[in-house]
C-alpha positions as CSV (number, residue, x, y, z in Angstrom):
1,X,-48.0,-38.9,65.2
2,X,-44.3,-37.8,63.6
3,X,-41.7,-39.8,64.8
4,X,-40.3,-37.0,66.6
5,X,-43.3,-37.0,69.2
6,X,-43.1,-40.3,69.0
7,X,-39.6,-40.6,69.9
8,X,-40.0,-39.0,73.4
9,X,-43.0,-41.4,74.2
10,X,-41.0,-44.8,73.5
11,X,-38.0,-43.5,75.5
12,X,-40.6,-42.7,78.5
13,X,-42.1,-46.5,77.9
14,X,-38.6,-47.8,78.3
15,X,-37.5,-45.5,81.8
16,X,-41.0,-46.3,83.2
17,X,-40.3,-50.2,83.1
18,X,-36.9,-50.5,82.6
19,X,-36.1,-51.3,86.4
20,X,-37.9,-54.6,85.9
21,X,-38.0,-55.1,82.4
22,X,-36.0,-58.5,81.1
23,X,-35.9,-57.5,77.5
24,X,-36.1,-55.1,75.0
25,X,-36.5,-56.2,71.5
26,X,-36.5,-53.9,68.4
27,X,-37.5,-54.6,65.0
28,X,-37.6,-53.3,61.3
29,X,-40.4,-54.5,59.1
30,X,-39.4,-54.5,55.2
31,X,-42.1,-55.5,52.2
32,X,-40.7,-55.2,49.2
33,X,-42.3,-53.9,45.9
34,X,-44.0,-56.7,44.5
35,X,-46.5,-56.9,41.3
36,X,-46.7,-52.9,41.1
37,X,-47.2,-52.9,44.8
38,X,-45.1,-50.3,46.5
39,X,-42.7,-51.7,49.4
40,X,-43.0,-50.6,52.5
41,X,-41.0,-49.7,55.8
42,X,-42.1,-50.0,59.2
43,X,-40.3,-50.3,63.1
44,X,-41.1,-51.4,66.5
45,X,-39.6,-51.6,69.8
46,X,-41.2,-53.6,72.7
47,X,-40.4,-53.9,76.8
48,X,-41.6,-56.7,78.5
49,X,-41.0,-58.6,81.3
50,X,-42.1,-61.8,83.5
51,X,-41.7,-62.2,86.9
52,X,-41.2,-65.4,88.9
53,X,-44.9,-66.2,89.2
54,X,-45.6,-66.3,86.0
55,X,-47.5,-62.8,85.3
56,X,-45.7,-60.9,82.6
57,X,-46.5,-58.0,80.2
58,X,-45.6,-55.9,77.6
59,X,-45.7,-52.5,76.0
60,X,-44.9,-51.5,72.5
61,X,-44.7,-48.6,70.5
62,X,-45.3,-48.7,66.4
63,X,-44.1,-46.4,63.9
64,X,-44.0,-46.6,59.8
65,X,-42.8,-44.3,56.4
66,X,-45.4,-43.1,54.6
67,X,-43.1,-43.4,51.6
68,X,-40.6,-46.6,50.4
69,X,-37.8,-44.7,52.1
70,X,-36.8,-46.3,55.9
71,X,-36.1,-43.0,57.0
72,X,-38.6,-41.1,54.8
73,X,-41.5,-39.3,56.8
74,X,-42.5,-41.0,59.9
75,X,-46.1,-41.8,61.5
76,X,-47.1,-43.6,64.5
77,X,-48.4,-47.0,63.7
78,X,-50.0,-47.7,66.6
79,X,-49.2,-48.6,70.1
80,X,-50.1,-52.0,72.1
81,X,-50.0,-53.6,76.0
82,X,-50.2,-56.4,77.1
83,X,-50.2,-59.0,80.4
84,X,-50.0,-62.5,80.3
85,X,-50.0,-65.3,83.0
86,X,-47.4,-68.5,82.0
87,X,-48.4,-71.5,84.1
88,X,-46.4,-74.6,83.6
89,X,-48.0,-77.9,84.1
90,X,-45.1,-79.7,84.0
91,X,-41.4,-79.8,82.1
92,X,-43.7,-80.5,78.9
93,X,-47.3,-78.6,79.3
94,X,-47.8,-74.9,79.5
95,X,-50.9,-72.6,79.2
96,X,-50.8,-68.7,78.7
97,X,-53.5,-66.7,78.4
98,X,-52.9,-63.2,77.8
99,X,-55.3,-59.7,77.0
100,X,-53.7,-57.2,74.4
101,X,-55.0,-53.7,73.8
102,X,-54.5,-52.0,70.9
103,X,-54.6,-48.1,69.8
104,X,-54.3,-46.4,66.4
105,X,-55.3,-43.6,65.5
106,X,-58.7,-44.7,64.2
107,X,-59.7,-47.6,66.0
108,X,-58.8,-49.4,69.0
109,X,-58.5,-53.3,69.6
110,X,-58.6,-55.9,72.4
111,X,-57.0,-59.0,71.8
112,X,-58.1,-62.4,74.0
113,X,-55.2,-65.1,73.4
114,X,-54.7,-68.7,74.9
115,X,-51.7,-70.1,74.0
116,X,-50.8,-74.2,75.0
117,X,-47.3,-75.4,74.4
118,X,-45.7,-78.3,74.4
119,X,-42.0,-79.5,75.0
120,X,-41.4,-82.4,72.5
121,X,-37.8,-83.0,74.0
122,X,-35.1,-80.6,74.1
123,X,-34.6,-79.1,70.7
124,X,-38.2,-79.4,69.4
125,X,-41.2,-77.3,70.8
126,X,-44.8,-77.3,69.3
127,X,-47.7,-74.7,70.7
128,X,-51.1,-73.5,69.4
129,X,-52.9,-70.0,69.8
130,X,-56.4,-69.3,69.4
131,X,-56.8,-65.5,69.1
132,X,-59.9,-63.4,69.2
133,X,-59.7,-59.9,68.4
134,X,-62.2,-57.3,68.4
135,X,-62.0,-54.0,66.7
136,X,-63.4,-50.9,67.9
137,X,-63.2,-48.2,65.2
138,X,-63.8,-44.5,65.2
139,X,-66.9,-43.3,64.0
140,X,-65.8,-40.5,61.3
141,X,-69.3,-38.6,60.2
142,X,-71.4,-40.4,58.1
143,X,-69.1,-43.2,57.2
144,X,-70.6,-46.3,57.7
145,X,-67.8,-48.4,56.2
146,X,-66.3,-47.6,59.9
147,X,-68.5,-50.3,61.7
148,X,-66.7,-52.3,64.5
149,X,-65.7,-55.7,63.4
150,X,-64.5,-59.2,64.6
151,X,-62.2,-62.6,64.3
152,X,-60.6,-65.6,65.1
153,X,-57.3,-66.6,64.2
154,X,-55.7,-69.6,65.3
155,X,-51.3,-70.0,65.6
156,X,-49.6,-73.1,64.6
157,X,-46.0,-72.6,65.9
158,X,-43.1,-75.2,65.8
159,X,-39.5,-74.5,67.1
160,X,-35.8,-75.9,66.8
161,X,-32.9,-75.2,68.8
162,X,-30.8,-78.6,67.7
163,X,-28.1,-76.6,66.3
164,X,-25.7,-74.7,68.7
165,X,-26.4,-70.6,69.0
166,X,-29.2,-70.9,67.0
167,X,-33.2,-71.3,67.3
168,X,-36.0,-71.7,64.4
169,X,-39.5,-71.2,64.3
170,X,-42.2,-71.5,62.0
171,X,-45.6,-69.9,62.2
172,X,-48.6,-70.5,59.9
173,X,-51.7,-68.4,60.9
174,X,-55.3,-69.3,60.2
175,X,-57.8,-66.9,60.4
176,X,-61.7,-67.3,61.0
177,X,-63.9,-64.2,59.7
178,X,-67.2,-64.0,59.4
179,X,-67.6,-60.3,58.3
180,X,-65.9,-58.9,54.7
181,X,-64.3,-55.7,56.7
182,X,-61.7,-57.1,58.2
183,X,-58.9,-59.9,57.3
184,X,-60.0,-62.1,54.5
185,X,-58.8,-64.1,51.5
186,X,-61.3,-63.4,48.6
187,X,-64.6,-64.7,49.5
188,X,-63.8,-67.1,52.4
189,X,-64.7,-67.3,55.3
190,X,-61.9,-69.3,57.1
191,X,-58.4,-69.2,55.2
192,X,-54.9,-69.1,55.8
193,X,-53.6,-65.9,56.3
194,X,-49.5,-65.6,57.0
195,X,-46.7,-67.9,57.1
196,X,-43.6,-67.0,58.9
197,X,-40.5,-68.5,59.4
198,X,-37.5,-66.7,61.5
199,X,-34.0,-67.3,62.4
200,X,-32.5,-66.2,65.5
201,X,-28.6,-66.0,66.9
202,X,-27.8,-66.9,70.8
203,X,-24.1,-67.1,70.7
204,X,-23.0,-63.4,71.6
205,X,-22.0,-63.0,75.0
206,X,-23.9,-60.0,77.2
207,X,-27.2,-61.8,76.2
208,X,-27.6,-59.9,72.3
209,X,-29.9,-62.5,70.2
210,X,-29.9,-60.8,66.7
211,X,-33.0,-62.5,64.1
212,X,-34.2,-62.3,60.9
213,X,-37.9,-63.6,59.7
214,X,-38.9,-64.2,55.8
215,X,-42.7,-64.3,55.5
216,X,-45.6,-63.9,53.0
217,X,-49.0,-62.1,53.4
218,X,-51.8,-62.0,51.8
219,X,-52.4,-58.6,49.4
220,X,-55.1,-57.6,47.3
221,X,-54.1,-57.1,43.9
222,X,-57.2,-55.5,42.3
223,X,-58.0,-58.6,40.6
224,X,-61.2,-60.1,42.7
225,X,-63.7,-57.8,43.7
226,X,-65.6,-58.7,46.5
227,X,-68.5,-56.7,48.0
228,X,-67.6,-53.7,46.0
229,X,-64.0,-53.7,47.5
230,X,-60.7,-55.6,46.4
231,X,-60.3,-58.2,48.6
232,X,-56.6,-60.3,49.0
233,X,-55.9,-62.7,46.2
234,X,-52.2,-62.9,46.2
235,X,-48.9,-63.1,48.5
236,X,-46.4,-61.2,49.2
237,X,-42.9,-61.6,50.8
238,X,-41.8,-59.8,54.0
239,X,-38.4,-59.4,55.9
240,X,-37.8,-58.3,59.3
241,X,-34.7,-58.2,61.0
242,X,-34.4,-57.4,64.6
243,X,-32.2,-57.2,67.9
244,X,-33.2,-58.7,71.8
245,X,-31.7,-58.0,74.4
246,X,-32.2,-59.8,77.6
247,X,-31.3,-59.1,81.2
């Protein structure tokens, strides 16, 4: 999809929900060219909201450049929603489960995600995610490299806001695959598979929160073949920079 029929469908996302919506958070995705990789550009803008008790959701609209320019041609990149239910066990336990569905162009996925958090005091937070995700991709002819697949990944997530207008987080992702068609690092099985840390600002007035995250992912290079296929061998770096808006 070009961005300009993509355009008209995030703006219709953000009237359909935006009488109850409490945010709206945009984001540019930038990977830079790294060891004859090209870089490449990519956006998002979600909606969400959560109401008093406790059931929120989501809806988010993806589009990349099929080229290293940011504005170069446009595609959709896919488009997700999602609900959630927050229960809070007390000032320092919380549990969310959530459902997430997916749709590309090729494939669609369904996301099942439990989060627990934990409020060390008040600057420090800690929580953990366990993930499944299923993928349910299009059949096209006789390709048989289109079979469905699986995994598990689990979310290790610790935040700071000790420092005035300010809040940190760090994210290291571990992800559990048991089939060589989806996420892997080489030949494993189980392997860590992005690291994240971002930045964010909370000292403009009219509730603006600009952020910035550095991360690496895993690419394959070429290098290690595995099951007739490259498979990831190396990291890369990643920036995204973003706006939120609450309200």
């Amino acid at each position: 999809m070009k961005i300009k029929q993509l355009a008209p469908a995030v703006i219709f996302t953000m009237v359909s929900v935006s009488a109850q919506a409490s945010y709206i958070n945009f984001r540019h995705e930038f990977v830079p060219r790294y060891d004859g990789q090209s870089a490449q550009q990519a956006d998002r803008i979600a909606v969400g909201n959560r109401f008093d008790n406790g059931i929120g959701f989501e809806v988010e609209a993806k589009w990349k450049s099929q080229n290293e320019d940011a504005f170069g041609m446009q595609t959709g990149n896919g488009n997700q929603v999602n609900i959630s239910y927050l229960y809070h066990f007390n000032e320092k336990w919380s549990l969310k489960p959530q459902y997430k569905w997916e749709s590309k162009s090729d494939s669609v996925g369904h996301q099942f995600n439990v989060t627990l958090g934990y409020q060390v005091d008040k600057n420090w937070g800690v929580s953990f995610r366990h993930r499944y995700h299923y993928e349910n991709k299009q059949m096209m002819g006789d390709d048989t490299g289109s079979d469905n697949s699986h995994y598990n990944r689990w979310t290790f997530s610790v935040s700071y806001k000790g420092i005035e207008n300010f809040k940190f987080t760090t994210d290291v992702d571990y992800t559990f695959n048991p089939e060589a068609s989806g996420p892997r690092w080489k030949d494993h099985q189980a392997w860590f598979s992005e690291i994240n840390v971002k930045g964010a600002y909370t000292g403009f007035e009219g509730n603006w929160s600009p952020f910035m995250e550095l991360g690496i992912k895993p690419y394959a290079s070429g290098d290690y073949i595995y099951h007739g296929k490259a498979s990831a061998d190396s990291w890369r770096p990643r920036i995204r920079i973003g706006m939120k808006y609450s309200f």
